[in-house]
N, C-alpha and C positions, 0 to 999 in steps of 0.2 A: 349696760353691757352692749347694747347694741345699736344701731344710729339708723335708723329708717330711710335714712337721702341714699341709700348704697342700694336699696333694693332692686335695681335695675342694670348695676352694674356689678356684680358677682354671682359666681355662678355654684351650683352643685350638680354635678356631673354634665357641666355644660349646657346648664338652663339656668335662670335667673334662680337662686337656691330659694331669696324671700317665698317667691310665688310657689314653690314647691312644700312649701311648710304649711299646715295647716293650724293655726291656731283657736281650740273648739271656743274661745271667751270669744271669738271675733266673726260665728257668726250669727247673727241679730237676729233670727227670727225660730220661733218655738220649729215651725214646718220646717225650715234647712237644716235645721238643727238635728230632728227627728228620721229626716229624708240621710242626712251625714252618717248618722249613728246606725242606723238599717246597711248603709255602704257598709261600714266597716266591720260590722256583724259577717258581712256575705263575705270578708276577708280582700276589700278592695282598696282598705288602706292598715299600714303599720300603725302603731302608737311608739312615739320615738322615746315619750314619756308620756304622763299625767297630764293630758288638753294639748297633746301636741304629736300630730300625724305628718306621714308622707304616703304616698301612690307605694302600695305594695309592688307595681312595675319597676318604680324608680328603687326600691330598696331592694331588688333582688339583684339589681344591675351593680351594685355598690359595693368594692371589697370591704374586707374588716378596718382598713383604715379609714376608706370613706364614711362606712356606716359610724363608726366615732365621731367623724369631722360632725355629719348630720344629728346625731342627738348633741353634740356642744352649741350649733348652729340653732337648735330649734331651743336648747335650754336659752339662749341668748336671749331669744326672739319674745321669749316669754317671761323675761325677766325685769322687773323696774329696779332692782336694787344697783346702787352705785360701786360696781363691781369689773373687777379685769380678769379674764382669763389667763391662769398661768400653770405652771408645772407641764404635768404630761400633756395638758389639753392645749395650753399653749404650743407644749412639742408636737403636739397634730395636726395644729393650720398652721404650724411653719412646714409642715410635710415632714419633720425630723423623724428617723426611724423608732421602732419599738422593741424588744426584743421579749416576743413572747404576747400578751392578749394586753391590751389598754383598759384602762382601769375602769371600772364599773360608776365609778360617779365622775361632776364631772369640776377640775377643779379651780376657784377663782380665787382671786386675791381681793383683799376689803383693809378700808381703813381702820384703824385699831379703835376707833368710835362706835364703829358699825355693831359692834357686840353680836356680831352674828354666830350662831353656830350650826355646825353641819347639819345636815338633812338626807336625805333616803335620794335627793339627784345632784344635791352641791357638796364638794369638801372645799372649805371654806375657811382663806388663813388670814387671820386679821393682821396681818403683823406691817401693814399700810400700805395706804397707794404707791405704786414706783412712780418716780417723778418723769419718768417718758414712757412712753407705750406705741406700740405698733398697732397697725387697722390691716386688719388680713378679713374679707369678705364682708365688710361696712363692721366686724366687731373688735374691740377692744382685747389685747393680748400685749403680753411683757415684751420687751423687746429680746430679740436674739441670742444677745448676752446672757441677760436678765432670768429667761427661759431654761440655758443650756446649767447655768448656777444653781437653780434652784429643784432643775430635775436633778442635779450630784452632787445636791446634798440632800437629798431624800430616798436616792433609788440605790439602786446595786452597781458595784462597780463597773462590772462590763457592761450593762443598759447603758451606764451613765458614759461609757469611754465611746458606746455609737452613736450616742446623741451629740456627745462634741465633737468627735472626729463629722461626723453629717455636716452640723454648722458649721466649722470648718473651711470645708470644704466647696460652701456656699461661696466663697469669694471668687473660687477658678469656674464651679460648675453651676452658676446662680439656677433654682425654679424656676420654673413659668408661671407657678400659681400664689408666686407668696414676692414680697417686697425685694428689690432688690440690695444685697448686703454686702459688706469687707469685711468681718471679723475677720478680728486676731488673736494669738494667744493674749499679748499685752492686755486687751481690752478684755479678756477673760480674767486675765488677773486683778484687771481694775474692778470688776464687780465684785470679787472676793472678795476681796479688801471691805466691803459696806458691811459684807456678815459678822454676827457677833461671832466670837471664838466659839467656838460650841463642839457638840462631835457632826451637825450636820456640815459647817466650815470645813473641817479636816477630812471628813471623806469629800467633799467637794475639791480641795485644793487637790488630792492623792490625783482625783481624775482630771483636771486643768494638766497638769505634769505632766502627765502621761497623753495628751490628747495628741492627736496627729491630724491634720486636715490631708495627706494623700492616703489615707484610709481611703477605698474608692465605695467598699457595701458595707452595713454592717456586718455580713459575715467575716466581711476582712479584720474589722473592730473587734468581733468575737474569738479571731483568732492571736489576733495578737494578745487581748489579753492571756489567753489561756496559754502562750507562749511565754508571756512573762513571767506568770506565775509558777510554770514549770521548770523557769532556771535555767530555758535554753538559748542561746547565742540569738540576740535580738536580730528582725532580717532589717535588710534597706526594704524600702518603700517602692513600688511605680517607678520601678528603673528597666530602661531603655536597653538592649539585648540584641544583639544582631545571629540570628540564625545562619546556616550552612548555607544557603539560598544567597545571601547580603541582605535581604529583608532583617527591616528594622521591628523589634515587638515591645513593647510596655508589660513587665509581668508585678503580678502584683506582691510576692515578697524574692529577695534575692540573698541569698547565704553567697557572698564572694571567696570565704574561707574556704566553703564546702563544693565550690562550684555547683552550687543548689538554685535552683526555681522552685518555689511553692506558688499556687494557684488556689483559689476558693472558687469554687465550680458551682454558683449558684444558679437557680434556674431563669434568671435574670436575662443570661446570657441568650437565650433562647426565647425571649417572650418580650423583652422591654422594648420597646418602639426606640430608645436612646441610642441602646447597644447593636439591634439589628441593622439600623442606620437603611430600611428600604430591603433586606435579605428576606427570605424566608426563614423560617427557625430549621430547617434541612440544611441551605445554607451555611447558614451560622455554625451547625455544627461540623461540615466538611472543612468550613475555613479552621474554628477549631482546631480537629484533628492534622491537618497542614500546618497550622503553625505550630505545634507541640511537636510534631516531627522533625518538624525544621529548627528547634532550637534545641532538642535533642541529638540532631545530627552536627551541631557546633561545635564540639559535645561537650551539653550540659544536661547534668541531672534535672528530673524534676519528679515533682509529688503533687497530685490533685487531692483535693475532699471536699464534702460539702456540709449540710449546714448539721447533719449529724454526727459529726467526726467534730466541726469546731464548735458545738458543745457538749463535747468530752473529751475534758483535758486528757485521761487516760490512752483514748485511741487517738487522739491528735499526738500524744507523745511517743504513743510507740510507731507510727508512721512515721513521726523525724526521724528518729531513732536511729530507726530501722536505713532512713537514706542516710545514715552517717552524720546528723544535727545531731553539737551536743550542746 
């Protein structure tokens, strides 16, 4: 799973990740050994699993997706078996979103030889090696495609619609931290096609259909599904709007029947280095309020919520509702 030549060129949290892992088989002497184990008694290192630590510094620093990224990274690090990371764990060092806590083991792919079975830190699918694979931080993971197929046909439908609308959308808004990609739907479909018919296939295909690459957050993902399934007048996507002002805006859904803007008001908007673009989050929220005024005084309706209204179909429906979406 994991290739040692990388250890100097990938990083976790912006430091070489290898050199932040600590693996206890790898240090050689009874005294370091003793001297390690007294550290991490006094609470100066995590255990990310079973013989395998980080600087309790470096893991407080770490959100919940990093702190995933770093137990897949150290399972890796610790592993001799002839193995790929794929499904959710794969969807973590592609940076693909989650919806809700990542999964508590961590999951690989084996060839159907391997007769392996799961364990207390791997879920483990023997169902064979994919014949290409991606290297995201010197370790072994499915490719893009490969990844976004096999987390929808295992997870729930709306997880599975953020995850492909994310890869997606990797084609216009590539990562900094992972390979650069062009998925398509096309090539989504070409992966489907390998699965056997099954019912993991069919929820897979339902979520390929439905995918959308101008999804711009998950939340927006979260929203549309819950709009579909409520049977209300599907919106366009990241359509361009000229305010009262002539300023031009991008809003994220747009009902033209209803003269409607809907907007997912995540806290994104306020904290991402992407979105502030150099603002302060003060900033960001006067511009905010400026442009919602100004596309208001166009005049066009609109509706905000955030990530508690889009997952609840019910209050997300009575809010369209309520602006006249039927």
């Amino acid at each position: 799973m994991h290739r040692r030549h990388a250890r100097s060129m990938h990083t976790l949290d912006g430091q070489p990740w290898r050199d932040q892992i600590i693996l206890s088989r790898e240090i050689s002497t009874p005294g370091e050994r003793n001297a390690f184990y007294s550290a991490v008694r006094r609470g100066h290192f995590v255990a990310l699993h079973r013989g395998a630590f980080v600087a309790t510094s470096m893991w407080e620093s770490l959100d919940q997706d990093a702190r995933y990224r770093a137990r897949i990274l150290a399972a890796a690090a610790g592993s001799s078996r002839d193995a790929v990371v794929s499904h959710d764990s794969a969807g973590a060092l592609w940076r693909l979103p989650t919806v809700g806590e990542w999964p508590a083991k961590i999951h690989v792919t084996e060839s159907r030889a391997a007769g392996g079975t799961s364990s207390q830190l791997f879920e483990r699918h023997t169902i064979g090696l994919p014949d290409r694979e991606s290297l995201i931080q010197g370790v072994r993971v499915t490719e893009l495609a490969r990844t976004v197929i096999d987390i929808a046909s295992t997870r729930p439908f709306a997880t599975s619609v953020a995850v492909a609308d994310a890869a997606l959308r990797r084609t216009t808004d590539p990562h900094p931290d992972v390979p650069r990609t062009f998925l398509s739907l096309g090539e989504l479909r070409a992966e489907l096609e390998l699965l056997p018919v099954n019912r993991g296939s069919v929820k897979a295909r339902r979520v390929v259909e439905f995918a959308n690459g101008l999804a711009d957050r998950p939340g927006e993902s979260l929203s549309r599904v819950a709009i579909h399934q409520l049977g209300l007048t599907p919106p366009e996507l990241q359509v361009r709007l000229q305010g009262a002002s002539g300023r031009w805006y991008v809003v994220d859904f747009w009902w033209p029947e209803f003269n409607h803007i809907g907007e997912f008001d995540g806290q994104h908007k306020y904290s991402d280095p992407r979105f502030l673009r150099g603002r302060t989050p003060h900033q960001a929220l006067l511009d905010e309020k400026f442009r919602e005024d100004d596309l208001r005084a166009a005049p066009h309706g609109m509706s905000r919520w955030g990530w508690d209204v889009a997952r609840s179909a019910p209050r997300l429906r009575a809010l369209l509702v309520a602006a006249g979406i039927r």
